[in-house]
PDB file of N, CA, C, O and CB in Angstrom:
ATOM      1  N   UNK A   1     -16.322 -10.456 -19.664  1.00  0.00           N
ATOM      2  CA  UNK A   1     -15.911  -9.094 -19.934  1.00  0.00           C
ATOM      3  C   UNK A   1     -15.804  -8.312 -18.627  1.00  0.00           C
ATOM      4  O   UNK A   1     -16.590  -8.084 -17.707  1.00  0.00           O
ATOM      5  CB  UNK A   1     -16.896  -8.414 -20.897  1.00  0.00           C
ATOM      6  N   UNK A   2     -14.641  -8.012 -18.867  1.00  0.00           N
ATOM      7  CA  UNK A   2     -14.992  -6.907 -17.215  1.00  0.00           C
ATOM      8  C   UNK A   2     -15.161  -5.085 -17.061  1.00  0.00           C
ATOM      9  O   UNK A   2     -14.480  -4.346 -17.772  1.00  0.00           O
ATOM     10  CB  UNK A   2     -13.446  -7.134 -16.097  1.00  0.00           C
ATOM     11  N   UNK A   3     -16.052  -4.599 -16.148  1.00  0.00           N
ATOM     12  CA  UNK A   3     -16.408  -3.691 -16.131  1.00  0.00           C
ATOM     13  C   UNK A   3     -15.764  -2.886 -16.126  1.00  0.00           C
ATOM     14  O   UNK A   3     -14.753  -3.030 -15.439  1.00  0.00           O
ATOM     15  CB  UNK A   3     -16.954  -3.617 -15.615  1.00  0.00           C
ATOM     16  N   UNK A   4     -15.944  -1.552 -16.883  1.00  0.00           N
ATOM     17  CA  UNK A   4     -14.749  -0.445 -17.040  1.00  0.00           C
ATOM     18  C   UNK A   4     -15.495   0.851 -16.323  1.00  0.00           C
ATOM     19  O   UNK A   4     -16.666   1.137 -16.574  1.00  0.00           O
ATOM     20  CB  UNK A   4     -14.248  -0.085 -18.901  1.00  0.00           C
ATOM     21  N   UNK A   5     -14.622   1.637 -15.349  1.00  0.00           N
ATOM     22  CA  UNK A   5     -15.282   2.445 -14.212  1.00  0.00           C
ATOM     23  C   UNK A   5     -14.508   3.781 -14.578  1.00  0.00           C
ATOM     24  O   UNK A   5     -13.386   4.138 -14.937  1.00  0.00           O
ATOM     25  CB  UNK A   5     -15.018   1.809 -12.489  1.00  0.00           C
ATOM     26  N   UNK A   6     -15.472   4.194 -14.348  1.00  0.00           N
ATOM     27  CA  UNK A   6     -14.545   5.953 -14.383  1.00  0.00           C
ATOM     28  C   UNK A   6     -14.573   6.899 -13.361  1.00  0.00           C
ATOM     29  O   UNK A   6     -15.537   6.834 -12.599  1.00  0.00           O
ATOM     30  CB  UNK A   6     -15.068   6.992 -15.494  1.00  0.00           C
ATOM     31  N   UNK A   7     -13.550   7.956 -13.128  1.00  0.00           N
ATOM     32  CA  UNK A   7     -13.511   8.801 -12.080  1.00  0.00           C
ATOM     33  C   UNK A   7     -15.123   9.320 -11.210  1.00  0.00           C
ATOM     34  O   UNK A   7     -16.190   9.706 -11.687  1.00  0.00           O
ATOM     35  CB  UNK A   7     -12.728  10.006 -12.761  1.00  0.00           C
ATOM     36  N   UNK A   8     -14.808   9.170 -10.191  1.00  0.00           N
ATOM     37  CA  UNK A   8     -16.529   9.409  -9.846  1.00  0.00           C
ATOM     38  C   UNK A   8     -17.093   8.534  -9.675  1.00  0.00           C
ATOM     39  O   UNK A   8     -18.133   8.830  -9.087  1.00  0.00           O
ATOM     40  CB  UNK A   8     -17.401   9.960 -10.700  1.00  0.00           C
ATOM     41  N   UNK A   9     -16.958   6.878  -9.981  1.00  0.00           N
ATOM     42  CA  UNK A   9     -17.362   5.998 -10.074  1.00  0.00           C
ATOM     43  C   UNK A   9     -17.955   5.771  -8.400  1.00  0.00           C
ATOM     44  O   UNK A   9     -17.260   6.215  -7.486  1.00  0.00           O
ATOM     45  CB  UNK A   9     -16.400   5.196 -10.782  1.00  0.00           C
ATOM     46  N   UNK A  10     -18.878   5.270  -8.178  1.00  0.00           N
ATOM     47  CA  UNK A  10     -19.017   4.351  -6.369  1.00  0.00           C
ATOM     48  C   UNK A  10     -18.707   3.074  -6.675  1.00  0.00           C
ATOM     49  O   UNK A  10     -18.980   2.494  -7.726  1.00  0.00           O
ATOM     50  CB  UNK A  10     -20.773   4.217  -5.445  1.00  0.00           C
ATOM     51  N   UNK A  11     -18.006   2.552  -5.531  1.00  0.00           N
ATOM     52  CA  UNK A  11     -17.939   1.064  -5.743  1.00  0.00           C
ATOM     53  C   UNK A  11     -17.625   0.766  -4.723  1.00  0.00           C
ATOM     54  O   UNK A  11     -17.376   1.521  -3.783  1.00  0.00           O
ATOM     55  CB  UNK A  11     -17.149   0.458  -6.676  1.00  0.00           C
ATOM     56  N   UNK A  12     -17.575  -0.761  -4.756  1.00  0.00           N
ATOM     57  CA  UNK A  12     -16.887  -1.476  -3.142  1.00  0.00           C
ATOM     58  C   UNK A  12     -16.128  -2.251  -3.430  1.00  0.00           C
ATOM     59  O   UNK A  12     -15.584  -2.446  -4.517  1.00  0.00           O
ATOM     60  CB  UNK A  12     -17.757  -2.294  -2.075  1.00  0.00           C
ATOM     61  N   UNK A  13     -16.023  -2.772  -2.459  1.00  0.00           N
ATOM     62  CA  UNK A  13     -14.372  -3.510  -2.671  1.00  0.00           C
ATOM     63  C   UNK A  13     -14.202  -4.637  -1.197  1.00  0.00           C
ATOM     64  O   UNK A  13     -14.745  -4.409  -0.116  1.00  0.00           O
ATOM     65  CB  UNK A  13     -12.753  -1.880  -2.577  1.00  0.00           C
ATOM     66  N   UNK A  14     -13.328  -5.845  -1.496  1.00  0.00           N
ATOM     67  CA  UNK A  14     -13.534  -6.145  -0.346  1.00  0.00           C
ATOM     68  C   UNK A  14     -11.747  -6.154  -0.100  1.00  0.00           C
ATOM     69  O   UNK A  14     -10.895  -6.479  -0.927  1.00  0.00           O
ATOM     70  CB  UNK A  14     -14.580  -7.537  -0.139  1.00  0.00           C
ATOM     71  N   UNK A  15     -11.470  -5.508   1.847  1.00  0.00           N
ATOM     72  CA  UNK A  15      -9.978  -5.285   2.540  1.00  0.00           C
ATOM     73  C   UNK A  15     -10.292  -7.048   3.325  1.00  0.00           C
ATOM     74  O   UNK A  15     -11.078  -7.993   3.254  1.00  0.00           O
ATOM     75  CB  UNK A  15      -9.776  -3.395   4.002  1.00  0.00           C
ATOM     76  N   UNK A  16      -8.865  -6.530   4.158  1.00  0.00           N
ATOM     77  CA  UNK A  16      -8.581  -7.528   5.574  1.00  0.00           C
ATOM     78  C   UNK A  16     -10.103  -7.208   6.539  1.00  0.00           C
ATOM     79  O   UNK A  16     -10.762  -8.056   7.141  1.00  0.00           O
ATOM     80  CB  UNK A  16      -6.771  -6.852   6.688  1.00  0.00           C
ATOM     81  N   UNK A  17     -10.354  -5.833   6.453  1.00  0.00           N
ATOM     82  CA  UNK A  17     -11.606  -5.873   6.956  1.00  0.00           C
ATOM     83  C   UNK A  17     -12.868  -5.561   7.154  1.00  0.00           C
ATOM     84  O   UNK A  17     -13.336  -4.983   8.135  1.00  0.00           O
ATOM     85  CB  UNK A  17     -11.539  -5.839   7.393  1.00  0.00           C
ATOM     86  N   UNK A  18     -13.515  -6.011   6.056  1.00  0.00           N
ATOM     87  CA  UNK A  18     -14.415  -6.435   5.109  1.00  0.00           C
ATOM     88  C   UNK A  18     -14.682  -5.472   4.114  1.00  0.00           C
ATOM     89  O   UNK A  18     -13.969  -4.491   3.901  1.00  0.00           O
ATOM     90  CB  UNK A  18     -15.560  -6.822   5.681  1.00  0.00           C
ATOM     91  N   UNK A  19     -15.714  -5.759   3.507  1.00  0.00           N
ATOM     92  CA  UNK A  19     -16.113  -4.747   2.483  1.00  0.00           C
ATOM     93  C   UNK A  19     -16.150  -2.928   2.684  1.00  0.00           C
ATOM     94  O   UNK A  19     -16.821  -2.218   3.433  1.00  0.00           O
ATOM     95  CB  UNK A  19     -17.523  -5.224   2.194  1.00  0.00           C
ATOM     96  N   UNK A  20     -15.556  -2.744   2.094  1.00  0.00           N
ATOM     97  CA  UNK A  20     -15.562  -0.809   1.572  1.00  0.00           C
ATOM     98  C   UNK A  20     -16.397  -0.494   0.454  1.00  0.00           C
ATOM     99  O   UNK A  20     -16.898  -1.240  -0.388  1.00  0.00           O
ATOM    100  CB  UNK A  20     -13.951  -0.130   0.939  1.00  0.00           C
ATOM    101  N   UNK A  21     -16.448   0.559   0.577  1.00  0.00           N
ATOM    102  CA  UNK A  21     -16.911   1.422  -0.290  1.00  0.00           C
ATOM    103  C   UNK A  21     -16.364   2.530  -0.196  1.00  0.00           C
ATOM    104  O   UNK A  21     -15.925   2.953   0.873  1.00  0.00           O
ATOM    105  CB  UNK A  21     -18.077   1.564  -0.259  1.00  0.00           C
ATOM    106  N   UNK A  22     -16.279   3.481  -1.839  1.00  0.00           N
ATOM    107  CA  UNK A  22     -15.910   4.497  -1.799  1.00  0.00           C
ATOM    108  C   UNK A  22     -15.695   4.461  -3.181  1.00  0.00           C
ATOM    109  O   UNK A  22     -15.820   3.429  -3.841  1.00  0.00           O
ATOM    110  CB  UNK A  22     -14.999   4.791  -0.894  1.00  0.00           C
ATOM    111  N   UNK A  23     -15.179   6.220  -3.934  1.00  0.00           N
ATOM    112  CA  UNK A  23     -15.232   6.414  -4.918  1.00  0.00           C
ATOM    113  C   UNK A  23     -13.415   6.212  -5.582  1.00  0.00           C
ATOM    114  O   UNK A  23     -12.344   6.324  -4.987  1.00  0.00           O
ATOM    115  CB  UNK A  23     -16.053   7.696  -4.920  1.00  0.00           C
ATOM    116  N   UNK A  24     -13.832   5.770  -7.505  1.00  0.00           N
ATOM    117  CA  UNK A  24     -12.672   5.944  -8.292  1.00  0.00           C
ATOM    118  C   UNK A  24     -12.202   7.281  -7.979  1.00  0.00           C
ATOM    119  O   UNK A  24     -13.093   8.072  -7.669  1.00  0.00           O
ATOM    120  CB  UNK A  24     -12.912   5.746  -9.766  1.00  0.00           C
ATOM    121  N   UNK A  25     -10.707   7.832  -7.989  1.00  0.00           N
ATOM    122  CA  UNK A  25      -9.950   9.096  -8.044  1.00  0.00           C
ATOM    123  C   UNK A  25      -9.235   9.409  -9.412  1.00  0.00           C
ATOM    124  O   UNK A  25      -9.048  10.408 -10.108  1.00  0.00           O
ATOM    125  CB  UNK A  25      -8.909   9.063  -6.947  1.00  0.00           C
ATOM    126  N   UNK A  26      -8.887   7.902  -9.464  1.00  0.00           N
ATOM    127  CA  UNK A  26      -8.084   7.968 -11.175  1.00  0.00           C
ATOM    128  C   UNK A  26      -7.890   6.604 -11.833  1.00  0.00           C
ATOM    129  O   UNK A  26      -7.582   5.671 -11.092  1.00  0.00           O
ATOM    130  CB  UNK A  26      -6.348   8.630 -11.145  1.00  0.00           C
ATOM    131  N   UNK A  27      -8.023   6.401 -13.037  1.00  0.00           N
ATOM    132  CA  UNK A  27      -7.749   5.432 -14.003  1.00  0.00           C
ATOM    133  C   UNK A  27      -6.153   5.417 -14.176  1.00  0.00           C
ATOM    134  O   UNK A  27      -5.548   6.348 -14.707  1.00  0.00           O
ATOM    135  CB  UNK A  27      -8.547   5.759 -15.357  1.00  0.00           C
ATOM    136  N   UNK A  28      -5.625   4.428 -13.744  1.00  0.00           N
ATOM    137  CA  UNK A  28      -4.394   4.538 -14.406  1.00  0.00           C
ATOM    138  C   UNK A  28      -4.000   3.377 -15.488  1.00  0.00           C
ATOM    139  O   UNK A  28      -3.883   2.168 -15.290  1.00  0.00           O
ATOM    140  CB  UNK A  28      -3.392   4.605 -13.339  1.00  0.00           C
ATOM    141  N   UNK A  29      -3.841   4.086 -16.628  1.00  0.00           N
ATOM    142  CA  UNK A  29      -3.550   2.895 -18.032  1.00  0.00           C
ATOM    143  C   UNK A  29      -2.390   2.280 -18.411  1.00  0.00           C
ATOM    144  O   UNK A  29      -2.296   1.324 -19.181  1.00  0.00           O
ATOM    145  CB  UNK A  29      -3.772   3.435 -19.325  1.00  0.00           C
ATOM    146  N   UNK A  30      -1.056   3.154 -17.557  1.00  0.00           N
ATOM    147  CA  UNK A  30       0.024   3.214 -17.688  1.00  0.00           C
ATOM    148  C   UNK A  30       0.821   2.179 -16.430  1.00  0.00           C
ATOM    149  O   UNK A  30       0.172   2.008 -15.397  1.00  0.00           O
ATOM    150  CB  UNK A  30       0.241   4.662 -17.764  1.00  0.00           C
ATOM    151  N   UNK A  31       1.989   1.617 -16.522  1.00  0.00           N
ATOM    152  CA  UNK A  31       2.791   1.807 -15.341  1.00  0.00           C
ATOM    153  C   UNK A  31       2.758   1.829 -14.407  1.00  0.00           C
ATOM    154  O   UNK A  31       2.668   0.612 -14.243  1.00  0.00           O
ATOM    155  CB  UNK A  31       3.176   2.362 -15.188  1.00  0.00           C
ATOM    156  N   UNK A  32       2.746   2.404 -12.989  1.00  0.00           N
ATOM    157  CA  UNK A  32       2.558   3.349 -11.970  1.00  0.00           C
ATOM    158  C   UNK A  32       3.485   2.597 -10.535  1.00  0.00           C
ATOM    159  O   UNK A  32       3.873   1.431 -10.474  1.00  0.00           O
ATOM    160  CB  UNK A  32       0.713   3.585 -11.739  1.00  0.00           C
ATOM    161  N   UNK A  33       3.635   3.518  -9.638  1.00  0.00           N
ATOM    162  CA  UNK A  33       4.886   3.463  -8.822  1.00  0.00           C
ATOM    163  C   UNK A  33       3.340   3.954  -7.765  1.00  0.00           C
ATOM    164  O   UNK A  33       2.870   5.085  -7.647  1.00  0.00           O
ATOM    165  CB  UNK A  33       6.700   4.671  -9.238  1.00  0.00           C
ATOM    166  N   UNK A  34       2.855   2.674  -7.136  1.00  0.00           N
ATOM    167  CA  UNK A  34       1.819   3.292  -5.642  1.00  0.00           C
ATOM    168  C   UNK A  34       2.566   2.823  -4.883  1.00  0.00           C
ATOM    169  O   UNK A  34       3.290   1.878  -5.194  1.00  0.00           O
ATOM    170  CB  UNK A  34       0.146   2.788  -5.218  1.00  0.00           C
ATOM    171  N   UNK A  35       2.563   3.604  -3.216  1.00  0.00           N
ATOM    172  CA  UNK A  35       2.843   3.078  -2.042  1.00  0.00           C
ATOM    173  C   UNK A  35       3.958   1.642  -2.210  1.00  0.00           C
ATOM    174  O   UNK A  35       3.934   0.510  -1.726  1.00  0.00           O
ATOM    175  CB  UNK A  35       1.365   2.765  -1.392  1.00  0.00           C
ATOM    176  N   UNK A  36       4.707   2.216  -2.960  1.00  0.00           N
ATOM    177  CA  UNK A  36       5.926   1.803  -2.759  1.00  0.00           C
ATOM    178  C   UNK A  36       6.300   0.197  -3.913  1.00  0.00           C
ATOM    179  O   UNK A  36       7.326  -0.482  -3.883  1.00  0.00           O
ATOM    180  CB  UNK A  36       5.950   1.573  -0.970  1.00  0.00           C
ATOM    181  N   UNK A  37       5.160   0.013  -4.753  1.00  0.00           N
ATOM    182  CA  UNK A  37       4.967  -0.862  -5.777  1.00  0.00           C
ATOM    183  C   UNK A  37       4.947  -0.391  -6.447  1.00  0.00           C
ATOM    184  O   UNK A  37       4.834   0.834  -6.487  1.00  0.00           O
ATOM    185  CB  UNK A  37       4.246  -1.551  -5.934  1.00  0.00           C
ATOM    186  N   UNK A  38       5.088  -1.453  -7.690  1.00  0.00           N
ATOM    187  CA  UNK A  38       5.178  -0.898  -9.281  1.00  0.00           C
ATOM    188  C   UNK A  38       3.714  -2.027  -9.655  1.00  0.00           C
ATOM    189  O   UNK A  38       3.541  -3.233  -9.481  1.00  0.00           O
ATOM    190  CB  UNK A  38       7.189  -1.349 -10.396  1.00  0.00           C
ATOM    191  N   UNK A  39       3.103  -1.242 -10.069  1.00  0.00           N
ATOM    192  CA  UNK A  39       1.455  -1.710 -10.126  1.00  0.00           C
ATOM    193  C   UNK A  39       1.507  -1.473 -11.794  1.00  0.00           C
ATOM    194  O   UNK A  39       1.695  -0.372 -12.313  1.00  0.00           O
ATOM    195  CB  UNK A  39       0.030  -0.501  -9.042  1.00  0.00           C
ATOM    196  N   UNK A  40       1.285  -2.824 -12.577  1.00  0.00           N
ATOM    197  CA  UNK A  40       1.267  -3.455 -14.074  1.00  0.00           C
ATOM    198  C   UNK A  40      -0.401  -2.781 -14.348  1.00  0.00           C
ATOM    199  O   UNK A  40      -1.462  -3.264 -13.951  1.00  0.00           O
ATOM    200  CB  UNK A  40       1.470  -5.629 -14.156  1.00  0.00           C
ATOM    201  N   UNK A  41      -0.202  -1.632 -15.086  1.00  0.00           N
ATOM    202  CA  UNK A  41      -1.583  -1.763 -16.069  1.00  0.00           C
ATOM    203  C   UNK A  41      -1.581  -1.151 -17.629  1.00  0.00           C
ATOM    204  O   UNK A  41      -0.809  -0.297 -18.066  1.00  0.00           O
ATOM    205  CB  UNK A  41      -2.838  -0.911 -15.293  1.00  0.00           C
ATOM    206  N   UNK A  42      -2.426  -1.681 -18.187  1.00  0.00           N
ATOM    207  CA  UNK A  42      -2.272  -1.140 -19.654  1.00  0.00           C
ATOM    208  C   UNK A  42      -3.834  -0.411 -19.982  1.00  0.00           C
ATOM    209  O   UNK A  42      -4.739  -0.238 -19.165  1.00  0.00           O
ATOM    210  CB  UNK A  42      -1.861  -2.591 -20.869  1.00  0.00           C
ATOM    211  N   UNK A  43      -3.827  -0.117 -21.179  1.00  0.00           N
ATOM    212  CA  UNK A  43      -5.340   0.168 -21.788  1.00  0.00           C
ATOM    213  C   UNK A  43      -6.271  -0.938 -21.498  1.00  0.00           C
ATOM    214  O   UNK A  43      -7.258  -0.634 -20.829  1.00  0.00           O
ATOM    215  CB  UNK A  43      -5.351   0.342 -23.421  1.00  0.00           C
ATOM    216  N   UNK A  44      -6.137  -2.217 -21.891  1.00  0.00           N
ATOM    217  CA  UNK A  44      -6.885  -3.319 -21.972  1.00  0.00           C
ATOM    218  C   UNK A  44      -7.078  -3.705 -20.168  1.00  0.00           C
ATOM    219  O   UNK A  44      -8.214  -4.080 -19.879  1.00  0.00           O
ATOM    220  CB  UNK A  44      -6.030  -4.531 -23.039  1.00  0.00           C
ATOM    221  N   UNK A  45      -6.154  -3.642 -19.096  1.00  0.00           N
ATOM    222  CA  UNK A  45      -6.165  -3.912 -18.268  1.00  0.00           C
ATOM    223  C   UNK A  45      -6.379  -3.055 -16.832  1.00  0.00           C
ATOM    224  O   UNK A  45      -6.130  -3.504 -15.714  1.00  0.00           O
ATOM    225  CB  UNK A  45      -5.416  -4.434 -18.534  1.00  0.00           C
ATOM    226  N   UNK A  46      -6.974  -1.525 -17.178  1.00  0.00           N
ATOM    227  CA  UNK A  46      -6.520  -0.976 -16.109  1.00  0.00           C
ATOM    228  C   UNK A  46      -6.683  -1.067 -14.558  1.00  0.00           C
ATOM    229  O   UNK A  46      -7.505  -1.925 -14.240  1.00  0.00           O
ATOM    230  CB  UNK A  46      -6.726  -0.103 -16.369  1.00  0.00           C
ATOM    231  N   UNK A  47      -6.015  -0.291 -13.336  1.00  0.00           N
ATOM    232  CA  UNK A  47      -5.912  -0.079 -12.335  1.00  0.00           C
ATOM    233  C   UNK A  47      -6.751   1.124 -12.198  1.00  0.00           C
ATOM    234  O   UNK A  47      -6.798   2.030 -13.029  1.00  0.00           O
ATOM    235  CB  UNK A  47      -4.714  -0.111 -12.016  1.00  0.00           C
ATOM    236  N   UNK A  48      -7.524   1.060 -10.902  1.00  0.00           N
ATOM    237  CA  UNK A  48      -8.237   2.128 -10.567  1.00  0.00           C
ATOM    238  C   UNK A  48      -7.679   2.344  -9.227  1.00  0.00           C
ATOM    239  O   UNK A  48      -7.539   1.358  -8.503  1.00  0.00           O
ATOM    240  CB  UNK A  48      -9.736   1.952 -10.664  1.00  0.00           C
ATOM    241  N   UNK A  49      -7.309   3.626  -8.761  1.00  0.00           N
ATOM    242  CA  UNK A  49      -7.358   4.399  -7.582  1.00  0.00           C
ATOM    243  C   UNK A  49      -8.640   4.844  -6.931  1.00  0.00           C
ATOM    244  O   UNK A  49      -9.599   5.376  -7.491  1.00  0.00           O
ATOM    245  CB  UNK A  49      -6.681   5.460  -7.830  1.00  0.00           C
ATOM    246  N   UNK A  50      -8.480   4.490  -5.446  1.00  0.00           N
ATOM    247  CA  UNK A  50      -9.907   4.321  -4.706  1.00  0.00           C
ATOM    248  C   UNK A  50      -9.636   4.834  -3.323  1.00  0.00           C
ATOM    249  O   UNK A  50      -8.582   4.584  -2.738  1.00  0.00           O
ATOM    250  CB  UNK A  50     -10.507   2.683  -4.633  1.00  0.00           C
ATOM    251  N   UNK A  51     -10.735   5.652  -2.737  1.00  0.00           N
ATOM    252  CA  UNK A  51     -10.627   6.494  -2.020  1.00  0.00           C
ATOM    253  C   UNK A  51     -11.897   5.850  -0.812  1.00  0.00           C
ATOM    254  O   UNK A  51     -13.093   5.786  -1.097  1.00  0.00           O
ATOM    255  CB  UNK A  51     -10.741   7.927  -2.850  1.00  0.00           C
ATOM    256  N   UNK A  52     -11.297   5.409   0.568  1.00  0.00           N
ATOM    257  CA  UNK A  52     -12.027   4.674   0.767  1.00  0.00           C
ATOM    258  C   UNK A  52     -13.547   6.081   1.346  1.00  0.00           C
ATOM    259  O   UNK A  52     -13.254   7.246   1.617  1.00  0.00           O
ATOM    260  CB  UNK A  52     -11.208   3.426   1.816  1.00  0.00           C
ATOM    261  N   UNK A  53     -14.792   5.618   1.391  1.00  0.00           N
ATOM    262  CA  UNK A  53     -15.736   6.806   2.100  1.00  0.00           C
ATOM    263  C   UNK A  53     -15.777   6.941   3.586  1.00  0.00           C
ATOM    264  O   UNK A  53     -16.099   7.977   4.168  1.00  0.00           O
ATOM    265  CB  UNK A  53     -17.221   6.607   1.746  1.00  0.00           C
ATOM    266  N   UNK A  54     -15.471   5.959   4.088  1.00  0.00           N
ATOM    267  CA  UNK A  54     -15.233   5.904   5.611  1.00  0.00           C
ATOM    268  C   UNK A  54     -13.969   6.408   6.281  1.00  0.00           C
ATOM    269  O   UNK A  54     -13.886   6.972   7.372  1.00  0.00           O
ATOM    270  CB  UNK A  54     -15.311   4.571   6.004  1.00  0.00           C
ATOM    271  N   UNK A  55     -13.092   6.133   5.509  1.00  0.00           N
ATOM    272  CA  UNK A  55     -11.586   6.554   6.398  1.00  0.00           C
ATOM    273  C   UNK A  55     -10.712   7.594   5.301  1.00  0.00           C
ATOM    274  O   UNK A  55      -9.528   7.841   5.532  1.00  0.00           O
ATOM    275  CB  UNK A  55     -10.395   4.814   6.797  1.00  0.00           C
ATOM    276  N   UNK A  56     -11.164   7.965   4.523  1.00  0.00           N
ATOM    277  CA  UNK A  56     -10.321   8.473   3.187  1.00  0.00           C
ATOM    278  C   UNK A  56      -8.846   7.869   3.004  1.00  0.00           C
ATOM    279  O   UNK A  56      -7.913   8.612   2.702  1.00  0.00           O
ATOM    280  CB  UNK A  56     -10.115  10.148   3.261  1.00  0.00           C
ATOM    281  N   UNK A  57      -8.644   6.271   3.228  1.00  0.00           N
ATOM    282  CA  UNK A  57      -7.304   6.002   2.943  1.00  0.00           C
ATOM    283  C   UNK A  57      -7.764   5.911   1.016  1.00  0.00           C
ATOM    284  O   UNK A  57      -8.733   5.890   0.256  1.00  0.00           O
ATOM    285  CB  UNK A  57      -6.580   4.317   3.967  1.00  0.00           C
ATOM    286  N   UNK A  58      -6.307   5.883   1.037  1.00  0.00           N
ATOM    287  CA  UNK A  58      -6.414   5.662  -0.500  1.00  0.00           C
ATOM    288  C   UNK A  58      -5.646   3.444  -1.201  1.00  0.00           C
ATOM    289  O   UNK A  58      -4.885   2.648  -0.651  1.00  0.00           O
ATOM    290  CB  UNK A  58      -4.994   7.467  -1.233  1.00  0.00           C
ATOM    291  N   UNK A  59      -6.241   3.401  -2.220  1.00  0.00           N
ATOM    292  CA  UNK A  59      -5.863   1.908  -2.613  1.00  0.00           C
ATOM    293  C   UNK A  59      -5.630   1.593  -3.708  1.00  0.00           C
ATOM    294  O   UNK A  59      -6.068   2.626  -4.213  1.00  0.00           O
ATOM    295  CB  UNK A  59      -6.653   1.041  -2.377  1.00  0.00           C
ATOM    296  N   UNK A  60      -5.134   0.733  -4.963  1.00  0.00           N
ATOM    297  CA  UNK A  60      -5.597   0.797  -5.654  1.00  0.00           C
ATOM    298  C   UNK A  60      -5.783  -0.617  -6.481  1.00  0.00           C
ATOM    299  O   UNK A  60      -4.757  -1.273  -6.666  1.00  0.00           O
ATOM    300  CB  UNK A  60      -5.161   1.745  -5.987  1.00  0.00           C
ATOM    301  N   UNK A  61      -7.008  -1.116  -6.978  1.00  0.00           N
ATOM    302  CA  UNK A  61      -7.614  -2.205  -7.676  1.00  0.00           C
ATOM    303  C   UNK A  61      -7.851  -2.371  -8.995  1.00  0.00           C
ATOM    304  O   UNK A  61      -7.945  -1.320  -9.629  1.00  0.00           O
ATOM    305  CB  UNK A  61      -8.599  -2.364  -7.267  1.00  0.00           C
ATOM    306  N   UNK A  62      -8.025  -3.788  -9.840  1.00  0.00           N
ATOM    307  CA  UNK A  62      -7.856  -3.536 -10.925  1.00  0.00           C
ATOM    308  C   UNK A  62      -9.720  -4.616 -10.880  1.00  0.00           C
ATOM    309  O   UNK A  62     -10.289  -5.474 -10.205  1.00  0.00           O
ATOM    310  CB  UNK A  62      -6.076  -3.983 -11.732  1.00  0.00           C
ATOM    311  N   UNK A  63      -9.925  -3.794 -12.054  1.00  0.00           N
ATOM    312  CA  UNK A  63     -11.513  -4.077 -11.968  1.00  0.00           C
ATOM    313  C   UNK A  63     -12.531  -5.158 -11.700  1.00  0.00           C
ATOM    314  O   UNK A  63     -13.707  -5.043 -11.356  1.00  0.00           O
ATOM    315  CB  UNK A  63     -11.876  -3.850 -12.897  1.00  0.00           C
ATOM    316  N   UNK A  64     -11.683  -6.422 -11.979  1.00  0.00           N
ATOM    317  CA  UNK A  64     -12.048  -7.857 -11.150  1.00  0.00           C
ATOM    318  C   UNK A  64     -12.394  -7.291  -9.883  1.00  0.00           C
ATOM    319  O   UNK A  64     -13.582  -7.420  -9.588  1.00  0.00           O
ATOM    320  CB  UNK A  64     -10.735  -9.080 -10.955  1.00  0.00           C
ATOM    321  N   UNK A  65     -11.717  -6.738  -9.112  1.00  0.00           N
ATOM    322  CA  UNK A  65     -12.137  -6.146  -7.605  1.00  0.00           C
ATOM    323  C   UNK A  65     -13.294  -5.452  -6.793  1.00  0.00           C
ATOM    324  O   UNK A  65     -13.609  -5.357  -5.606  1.00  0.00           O
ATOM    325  CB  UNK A  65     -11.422  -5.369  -7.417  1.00  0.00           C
ATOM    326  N   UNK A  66     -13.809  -4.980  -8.092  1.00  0.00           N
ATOM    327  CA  UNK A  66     -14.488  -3.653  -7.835  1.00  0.00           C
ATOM    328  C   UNK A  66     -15.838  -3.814  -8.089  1.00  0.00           C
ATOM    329  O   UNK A  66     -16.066  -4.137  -9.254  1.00  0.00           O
ATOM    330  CB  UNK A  66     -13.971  -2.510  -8.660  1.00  0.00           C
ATOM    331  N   UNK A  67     -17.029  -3.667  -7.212  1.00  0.00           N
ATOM    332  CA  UNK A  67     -18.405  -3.333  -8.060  1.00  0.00           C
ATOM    333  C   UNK A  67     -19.337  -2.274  -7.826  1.00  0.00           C
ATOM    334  O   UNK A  67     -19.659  -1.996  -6.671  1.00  0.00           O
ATOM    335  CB  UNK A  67     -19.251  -4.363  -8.001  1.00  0.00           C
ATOM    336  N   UNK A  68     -19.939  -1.475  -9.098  1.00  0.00           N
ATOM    337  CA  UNK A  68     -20.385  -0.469  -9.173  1.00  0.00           C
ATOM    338  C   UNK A  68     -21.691  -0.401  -8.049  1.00  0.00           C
ATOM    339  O   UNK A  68     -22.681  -1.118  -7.908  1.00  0.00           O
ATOM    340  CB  UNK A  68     -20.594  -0.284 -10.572  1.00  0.00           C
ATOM    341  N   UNK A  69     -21.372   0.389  -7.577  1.00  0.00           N
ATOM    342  CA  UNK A  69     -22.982   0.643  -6.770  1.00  0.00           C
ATOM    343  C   UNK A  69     -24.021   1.774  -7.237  1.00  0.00           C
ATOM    344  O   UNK A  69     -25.098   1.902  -6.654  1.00  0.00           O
ATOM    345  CB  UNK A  69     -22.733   1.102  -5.151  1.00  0.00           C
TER     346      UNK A  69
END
């Protein structure tokens, strides 16, 4: 089963270079058009938007990715 996170959430994540952390910004259940992709999510599957705490870039992961801290 995989974990379902909500806005506010902390979590980490691992980039090219190494692990982040930082918080959910938004659930997206729908569709969505990021940074220049068309990023597949539904209800059952969503994408989370992530804000890194160190650099404030923004990313976004689908919850296999992600763990709550």
């Amino acid at each position: 089963m995989t974990t379902r996170f909500s806005v506010g959430d902390h979590v980490r994540w691992n980039s090219e270079g190494g692990e982040v952390e930082g918080r959910i910004i938004k659930v997206h259940t729908k569709d969505v058009e990021f940074k220049g992709r068309t990023r597949r999510c539904s209800p059952e599957e969503p994408q989370y938007e992530v804000t890194s705490d160190k650099t404030g870039h923004d990313a976004m992961h689908k919850g296999t990715a992600l763990t709550k801290l």
